[in-house]
N, C-alpha and C positions, 0 to 999 in steps of 0.2 A: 717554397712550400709554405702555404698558411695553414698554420693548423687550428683549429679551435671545435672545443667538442659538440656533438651532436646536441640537441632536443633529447634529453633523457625519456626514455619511453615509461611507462606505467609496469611494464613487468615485462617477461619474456617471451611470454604470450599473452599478450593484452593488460587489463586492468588485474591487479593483484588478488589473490582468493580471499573472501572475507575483508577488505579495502572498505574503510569510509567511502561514501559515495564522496565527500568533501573532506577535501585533506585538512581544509582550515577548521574542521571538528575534532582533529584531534585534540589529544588534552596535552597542553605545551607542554606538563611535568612529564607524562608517559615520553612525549620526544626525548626530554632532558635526559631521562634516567636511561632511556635508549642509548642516545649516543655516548653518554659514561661508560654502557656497557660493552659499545663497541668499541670505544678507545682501551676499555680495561682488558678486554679480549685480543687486543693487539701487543698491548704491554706482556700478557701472558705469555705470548708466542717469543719475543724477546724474551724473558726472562730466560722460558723453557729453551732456546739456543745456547743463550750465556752457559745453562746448566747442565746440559746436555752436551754441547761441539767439543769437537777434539784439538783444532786449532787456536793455539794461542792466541791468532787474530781477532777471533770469534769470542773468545771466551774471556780474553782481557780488554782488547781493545776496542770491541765491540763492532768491529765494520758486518753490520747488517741492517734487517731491517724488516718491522713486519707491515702488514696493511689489512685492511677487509674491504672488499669491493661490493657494491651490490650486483643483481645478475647482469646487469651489461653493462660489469666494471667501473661503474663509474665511483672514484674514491669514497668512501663513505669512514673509516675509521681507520687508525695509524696507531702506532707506538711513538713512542719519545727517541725517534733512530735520527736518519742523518738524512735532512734535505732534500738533496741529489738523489736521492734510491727514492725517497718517499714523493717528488715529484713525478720520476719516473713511471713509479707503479702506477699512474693516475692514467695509463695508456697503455700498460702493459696485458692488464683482463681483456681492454677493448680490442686490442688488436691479434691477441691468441683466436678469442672467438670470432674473426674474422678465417680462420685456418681450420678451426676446430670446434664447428657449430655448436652451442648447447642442448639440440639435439642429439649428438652424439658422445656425449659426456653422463657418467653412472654413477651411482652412491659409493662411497669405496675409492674412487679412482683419484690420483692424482698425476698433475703433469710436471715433468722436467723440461727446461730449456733455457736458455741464454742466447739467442738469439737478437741483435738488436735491431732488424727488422718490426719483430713482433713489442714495439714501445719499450724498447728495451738501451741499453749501454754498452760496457766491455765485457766483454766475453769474460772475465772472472766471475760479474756476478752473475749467480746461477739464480732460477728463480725455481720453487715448487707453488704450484696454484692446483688449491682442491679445492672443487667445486662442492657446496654446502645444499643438502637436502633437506627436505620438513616432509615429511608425507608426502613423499613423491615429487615437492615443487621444489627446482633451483632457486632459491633465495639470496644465494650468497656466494662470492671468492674469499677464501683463508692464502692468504701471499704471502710468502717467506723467500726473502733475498739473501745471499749468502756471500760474501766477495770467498772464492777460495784461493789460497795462496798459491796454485798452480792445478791448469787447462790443458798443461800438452804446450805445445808449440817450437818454437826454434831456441828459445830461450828458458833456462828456469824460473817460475816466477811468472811465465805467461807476458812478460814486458819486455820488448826489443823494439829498441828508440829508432833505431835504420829501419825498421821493418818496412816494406812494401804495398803488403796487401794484408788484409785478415788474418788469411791462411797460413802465416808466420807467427801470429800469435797464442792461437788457440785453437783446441777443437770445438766446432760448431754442435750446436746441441738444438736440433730442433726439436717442438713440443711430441714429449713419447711419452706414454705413461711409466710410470715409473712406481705404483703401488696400481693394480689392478681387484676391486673389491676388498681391498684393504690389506691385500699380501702385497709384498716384497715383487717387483717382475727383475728378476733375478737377471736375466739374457742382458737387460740393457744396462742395469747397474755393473756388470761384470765389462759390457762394450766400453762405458765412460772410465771403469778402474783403468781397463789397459790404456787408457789413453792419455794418464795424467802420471804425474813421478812421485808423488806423495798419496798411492790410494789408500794407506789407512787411516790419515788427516781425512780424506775426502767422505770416503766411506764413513766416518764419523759424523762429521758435518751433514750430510746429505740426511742420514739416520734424525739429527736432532733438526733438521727441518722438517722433517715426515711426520714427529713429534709435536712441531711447533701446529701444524696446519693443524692437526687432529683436535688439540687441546683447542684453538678457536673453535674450532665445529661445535664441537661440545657447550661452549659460551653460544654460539647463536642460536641452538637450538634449544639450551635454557631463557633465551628472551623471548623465542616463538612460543614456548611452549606457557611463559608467565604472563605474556600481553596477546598471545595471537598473531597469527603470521603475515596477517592482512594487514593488521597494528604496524607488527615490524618493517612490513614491508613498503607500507605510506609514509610509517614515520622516517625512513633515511628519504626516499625522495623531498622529504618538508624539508632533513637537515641540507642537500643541498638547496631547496630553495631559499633557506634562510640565509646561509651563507652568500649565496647568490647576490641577493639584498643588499647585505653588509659591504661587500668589496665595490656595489655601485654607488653606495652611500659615498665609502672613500674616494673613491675617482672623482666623485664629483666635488669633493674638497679641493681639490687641484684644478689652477685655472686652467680654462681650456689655452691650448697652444702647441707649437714643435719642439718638441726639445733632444738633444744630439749628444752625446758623448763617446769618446772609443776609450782602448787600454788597449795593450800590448801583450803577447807572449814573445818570452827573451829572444825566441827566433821561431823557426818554423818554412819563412820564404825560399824559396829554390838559391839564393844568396847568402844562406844564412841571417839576414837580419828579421828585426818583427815583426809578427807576423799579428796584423790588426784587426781587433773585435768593434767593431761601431755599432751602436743603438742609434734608435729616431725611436722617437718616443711624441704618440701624439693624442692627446685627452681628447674625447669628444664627449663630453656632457659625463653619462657615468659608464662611456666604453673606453679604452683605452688599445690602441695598435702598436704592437712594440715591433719595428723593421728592423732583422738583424741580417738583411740582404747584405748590407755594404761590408760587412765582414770579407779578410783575405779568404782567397782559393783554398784549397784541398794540400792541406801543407805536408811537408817531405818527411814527418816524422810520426812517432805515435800523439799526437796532439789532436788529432780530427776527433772528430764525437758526431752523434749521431742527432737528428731534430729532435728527436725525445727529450735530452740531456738540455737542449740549447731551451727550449718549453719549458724544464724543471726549474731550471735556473732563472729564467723571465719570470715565471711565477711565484719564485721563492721572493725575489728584488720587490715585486710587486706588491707580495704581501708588508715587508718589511716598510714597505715606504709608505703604506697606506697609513702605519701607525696605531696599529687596531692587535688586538689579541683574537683573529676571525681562526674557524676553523678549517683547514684548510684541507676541502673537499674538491668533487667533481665542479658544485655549482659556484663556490668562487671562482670557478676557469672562463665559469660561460661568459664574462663583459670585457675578456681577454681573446685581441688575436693577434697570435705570433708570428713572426713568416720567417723562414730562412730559405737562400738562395741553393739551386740546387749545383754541385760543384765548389761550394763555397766548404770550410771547416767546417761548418756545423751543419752540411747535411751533403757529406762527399761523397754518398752511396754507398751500399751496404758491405763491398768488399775491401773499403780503406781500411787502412790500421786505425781502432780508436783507444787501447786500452788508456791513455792517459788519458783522452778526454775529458772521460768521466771527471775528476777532480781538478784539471789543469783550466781546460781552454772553461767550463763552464763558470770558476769562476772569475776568469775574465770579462760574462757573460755581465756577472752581477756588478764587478766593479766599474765597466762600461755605461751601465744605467746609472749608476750610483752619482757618477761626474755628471749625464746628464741631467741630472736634477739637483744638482748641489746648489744653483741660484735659487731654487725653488723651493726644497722643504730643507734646507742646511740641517734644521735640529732632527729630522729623523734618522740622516746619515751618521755614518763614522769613516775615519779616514781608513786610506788604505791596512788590510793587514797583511797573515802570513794567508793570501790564499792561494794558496797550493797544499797537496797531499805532504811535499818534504818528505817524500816517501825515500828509504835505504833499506831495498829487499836483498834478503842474503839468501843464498843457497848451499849448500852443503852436502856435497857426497860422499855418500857411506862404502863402506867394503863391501856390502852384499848389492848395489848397484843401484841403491835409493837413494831419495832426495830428504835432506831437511829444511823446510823452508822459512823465515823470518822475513817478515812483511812487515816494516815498522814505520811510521809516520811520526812528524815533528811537527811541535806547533814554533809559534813565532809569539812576536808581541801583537797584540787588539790595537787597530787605532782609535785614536782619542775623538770624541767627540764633545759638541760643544757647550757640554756641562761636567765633563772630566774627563779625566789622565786615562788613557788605553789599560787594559788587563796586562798584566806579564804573563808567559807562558801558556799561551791558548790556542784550541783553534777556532775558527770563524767560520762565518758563512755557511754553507752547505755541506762542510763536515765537520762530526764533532766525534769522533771517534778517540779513545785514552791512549795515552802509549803504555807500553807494555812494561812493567815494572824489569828492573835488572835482574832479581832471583830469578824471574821466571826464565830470561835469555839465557843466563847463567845455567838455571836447568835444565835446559832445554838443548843450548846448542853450544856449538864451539866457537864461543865468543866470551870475551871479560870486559863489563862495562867499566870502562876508568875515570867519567867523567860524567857528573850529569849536573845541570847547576845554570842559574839564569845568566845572559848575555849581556852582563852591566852594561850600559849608557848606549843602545842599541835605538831604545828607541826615539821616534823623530822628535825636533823641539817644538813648540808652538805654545801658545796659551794654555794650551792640556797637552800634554805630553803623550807621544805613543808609546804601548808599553814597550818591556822588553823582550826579545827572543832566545830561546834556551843554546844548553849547550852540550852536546852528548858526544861521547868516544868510545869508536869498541875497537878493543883489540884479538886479533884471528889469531886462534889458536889451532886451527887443523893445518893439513898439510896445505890446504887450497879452499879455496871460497870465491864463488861467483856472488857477484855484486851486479846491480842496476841501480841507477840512479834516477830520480824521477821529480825533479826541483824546479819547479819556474820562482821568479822575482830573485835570480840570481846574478841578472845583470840589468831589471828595470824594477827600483826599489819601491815599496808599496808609498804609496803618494798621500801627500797631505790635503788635507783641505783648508779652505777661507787663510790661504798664503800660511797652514804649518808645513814644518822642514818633514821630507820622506824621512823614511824611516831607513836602518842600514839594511843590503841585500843580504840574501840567501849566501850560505861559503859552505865548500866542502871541501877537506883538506887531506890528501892522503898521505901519509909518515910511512917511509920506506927505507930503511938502512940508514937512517940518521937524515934522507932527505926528504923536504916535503912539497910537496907540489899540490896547487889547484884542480880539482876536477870536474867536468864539465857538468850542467844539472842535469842533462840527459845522456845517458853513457850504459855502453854494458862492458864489463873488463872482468878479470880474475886478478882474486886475491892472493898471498901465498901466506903461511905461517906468521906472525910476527907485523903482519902489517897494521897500521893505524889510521881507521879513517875517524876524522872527527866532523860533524854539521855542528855550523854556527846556525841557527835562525833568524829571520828577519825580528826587526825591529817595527812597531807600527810606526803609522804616521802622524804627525801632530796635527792640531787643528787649532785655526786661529794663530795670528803673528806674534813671533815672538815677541817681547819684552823690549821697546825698542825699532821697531820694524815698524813702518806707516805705509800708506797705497790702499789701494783698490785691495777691500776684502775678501775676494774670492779669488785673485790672485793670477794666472794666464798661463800655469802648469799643462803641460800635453796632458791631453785626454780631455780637460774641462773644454766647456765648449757649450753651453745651452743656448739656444736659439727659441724665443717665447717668453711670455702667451703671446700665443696670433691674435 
């Protein structure tokens, strides 16, 4: 599947109302202050979840995410969220309105769904998209993503690592309104409660997205109303064509030629072993074709993800390598095209398992490009880190026949690149969500944090050092607790560059009656009273030879691999 996006059209129906005849007449400041307003309107909507959601996920550790689309989706303004979601939504408007024409959409209304047909991911994150009015014209999508800590499915937590197909995971939500004229549609928020184990988490959440969209609406129809809707509506088309610009300016900084890299997930193949991500990577002037065909098959576990996620993630790398502070919109996609094979992990049809996708295989996605370019731009890379979620979701059943859920993520050590030592205790790449302080666990659930504290000497050696990765322990205090585990770089350690030492893997260790044993990074088990699991974090990787060490500076580490300029 190649994906790349369309020819942005001029509006919904035709040329914009009141539009410069000449968009290059706009006044660059009117643009400027525009798109501040629509980053500031997206940061509102984040805020307003933080402030509003019921889930400790949401509200501490922030896994959400807002956006503003213009009418035919195409990205136009974000929040300060996570990557991976805010890649996402850059397909997610486009391909709703392929279901759910903008003729048939009304002021007032908003839509529910998670779907990841519709440009979408794992069925956790739920998406609300309200369609934004000026007098009567669609002007605008208010997007609010929401990961919620349980969907329904076979497991709690919505993640079960055997799972087979979808339908193990989650209940499917296709696009239903879910605020009709600005009420509550009560029938279907009651259909999704019964289908999920925590609906007064959810029912919160879902409320303080309903919240979120509203309050952008509000912001874009104070810009229409201070510049004119014509104004607003030329000026986001300009900012993707500016954008546009910018990311072909970059490309064309890179010499033209092939360049190749893979990385691994710890397993995944019908044998259990790794299960491989390969890039080709090949510049032409200022386009660039990223082939993630070569990628393994449609692997045995929750690790598949969807072409949307495999897209985000080529875009995210892209950005990042270009070396630019570009904003990133619909029209930096357009000198981008991505292909994934069909059958392959990253686009195995829409009834595979993908909940880990989302975080696992996609950043494999990035550290795959990252080795093919590492002859090429070394100084904009860093070595490998903790990319994975290091996700340890607990569940907890109560007496009256509910769920409590804790959805927690670990960060690892940053690697080092080649002007310094990695960060300790972070996360990377395409999620940057906080961990959840211990009072709140503490409050919250039947659990005692006993340990939380950095992974001395974890991280990799080299000329800069990768940082280090943390160290946390909770001890179960109910009768029982369901656990999932959801860990890659636990048996293939985040990788060095220009010949630094990787960095140490992923561990998790569970303490049981005085004994402890390793536990697998993907796993569903039950806890009982008294148990201890503890996560060690990776360590980054280093960069540049150690002290001592001579050869070929890039060194012949699996995954590296560039082939160019042609």
């Amino acid at each position: 599947m190649s994906l790349r996006p369309d020819t942005p059209l001029d509006g919904p129906a035709g040329a914009p109302m009141g539009a410069p005849a000449d968009a290059g007449a706009l006044d660059p400041f009117v643009v400027e202050v525009i798109r501040h307003g629509l980053s500031a309107a997206a940061e509102e909507m984040s805020l307003v979840m933080t402030r509003s959601a019921r889930s400790p996920l949401l509200r501490e550790a922030g896994d959400l995410s807002s956006a503003i689309t213009d009418a035919e989706g195409g990205l136009v303004g974000q929040g300060k969220d996570i990557p991976v979601h805010l890649g996402a939504m850059a397909y997610t408007v486009r391909e709703l309105l392929k279901v759910c024409p903008a003729a048939t959409l009304r002021e007032g209304d908003s839509l529910i769904y998670n779907l990841g047909a519709l440009g979408g991911n794992h069925l956790n994150d739920v998406k609300v998209a309200r369609p934004v009015f000026v007098e009567g014209r669609l002007v605008a999508f208010a997007l609010s993503l929401a990961h919620w800590p349980d969907v329904g499915g076979t497991w709690p937590g919505s993640y079960l690592a055997a799972a087979v197909d979808t339908f193990q995971e989650a209940i499917r939500i296709p696009p239903v309104p879910i605020t009709l004229a600005d009420e509550l549609n009560r029938p279907v928020l009651d259909f999704i409660l019964h289908n999920v184990r925590d609906p007064v988490s959810c029912e919160g959440d879902l409320l303080a997205q309903i919240a979120a969209t509203r309050a952008a609406e509000r912001r874009i129809r104070e810009l229409c109303g201070r510049h004119g809707t014509g104004v607003f509506v030329a000026a986001m088309a300009r900012l993707h064509d500016l954008s546009e610009a910018e990311m072909r300016a970059a490309i064309r900084g890179i010499p033209d030629g092939v360049y190749e890299g893979e990385d691994f997930l710890d397993d995944g193949n019908a044998d259990g072993s790794p299960a491989r991500i390969h890039a080709r990577i090949e510049i032409r002037g200022d386009e660039a074709v990223i082939d993630l065909s070569g990628s393994a098959d449609r692997v045995t576990n929750f690790c598949n993800t969807t072409p949307f996620i495999a897209r985000s993630a080529a875009a995210y790398a892209a950005r990042i390598m270009s070396g630019r502070e570009m904003q990133q919109n619909a029209g930096a996609l357009r000198p981008l095209t991505i292909v994934t094979r069909p059958g392959s992990m990253l686009e195995p049809g829409w009834k595979a398992p993908v909940a880990a996708g989302n975080h696992e295989t996609s950043m494999r996605v990035v550290d795959a490009m990252f080795r093919a370019m590492e002859r090429v731009i070394p100084e904009r890379l860093s070595a490998g880190g903790p990319a994975t979620s290091g996700l340890l979701a607990f569940a907890e059943p109560l007496p009256d026949g509910g769920w409590r859920m804790l959805y927690e993520v670990h960060a690892g050590g940053e690697g080092a690149r080649h002007d310094r030592d990695g960060c300790p205790a972070v996360r990377v790449h395409l999620t940057n969500t906080s961990n959840t302080p211990a009072e709140v666990i503490e409050a919250n659930y039947a659990i005692r944090v006993e340990r939380q504290s950095v992974r001395r000497g974890s991280g990799g050696a080299g000329r800069h050092r990768g940082g280090d990765g943390i160290v946390r322990a909770y001890r179960v205090l109910a009768e029982t607790m369901w656990l999932t585990t959801c860990v890659e770089r636990t048996r293939i350690p985040p990788f060095g560059l220009a010949r630094g030492a990787p960095g140490a893997p992923f561990r998790i260790v569970l303490e049981r009656d005085g004994e402890a044993r390793e536990l697998p990074g993907k796993a569903n088990l039950l806890l009982r009273r008294g148990d201890l699991v503890t996560l060690e974090g990776s360590g980054g990787g280093g960069y540049g030879a150690p002290e001592g060490i001579h050869g070929d500076a890039h060194g012949d580490a699996r995954g590296a691999g560039a082939r160019g300029p042609a």
